[in-house]
C-alpha positions, 0 to 999 in steps of 0.5 A: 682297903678304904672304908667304903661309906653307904649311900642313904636315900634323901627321905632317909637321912630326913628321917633320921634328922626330924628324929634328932631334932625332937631328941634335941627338941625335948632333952632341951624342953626338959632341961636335961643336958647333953652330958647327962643324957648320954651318961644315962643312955651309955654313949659319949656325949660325941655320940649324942650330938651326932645322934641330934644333928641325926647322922645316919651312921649311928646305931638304930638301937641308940636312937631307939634307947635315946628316945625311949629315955625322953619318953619319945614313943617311935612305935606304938605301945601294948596289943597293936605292937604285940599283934604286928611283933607276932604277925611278922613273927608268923610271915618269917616263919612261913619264909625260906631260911635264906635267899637263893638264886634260881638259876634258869633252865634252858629248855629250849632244844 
């Protein structure tokens, strides 16, 4: 069976390639190398080049360890994050535990 490839939206491939360009942007101005950010981050240094050319196929969670490394902030520190982290907590509490379709009645006799 072939591997089936998703289909990112334009705005999301952009995203993730203005996120690799400021990895790229500041591992450069801070004089660190490919290889030693990846050794610091855990991944190849494949995988680091293809986080900065921003391809969509990459772990978010790489993304996110890579620019936290570099002192990139993609969320905003202390009491705003802590009170959206538990607003959403709340909303996820409040919702169904999985989605179901409703199948629809047919009252017409």
């Amino acid at each position: 069976m072939p591997r089936r490839h998703p289909s990112y939206a334009p705005r999301t491939i952009r995203a993730v390639e203005m996120l690799g360009m400021e990895v790229a942007r500041v591992r450069i101005s801070r004089q660190v190398t490919q290889a030693e950010l990846a050794e610091r981050a855990g991944i190849s240094a494949e995988t680091l080049s293809s986080v900065e050319q921003g391809r969509p196929t990459v772990a978010i969670g790489t993304y996110f360890e890579v620019a936290h490394l570099l002192g990139i902030d993609l969320l905003e520190e202390g009491d705003e994050l802590d009170v959206a982290w538990s607003r959403a907590r709340q909303t996820l509490t409040l919702l169904p535990g999985r989605v179901r379709h409703t199948v629809p009645v047919d009252d017409e006799f």
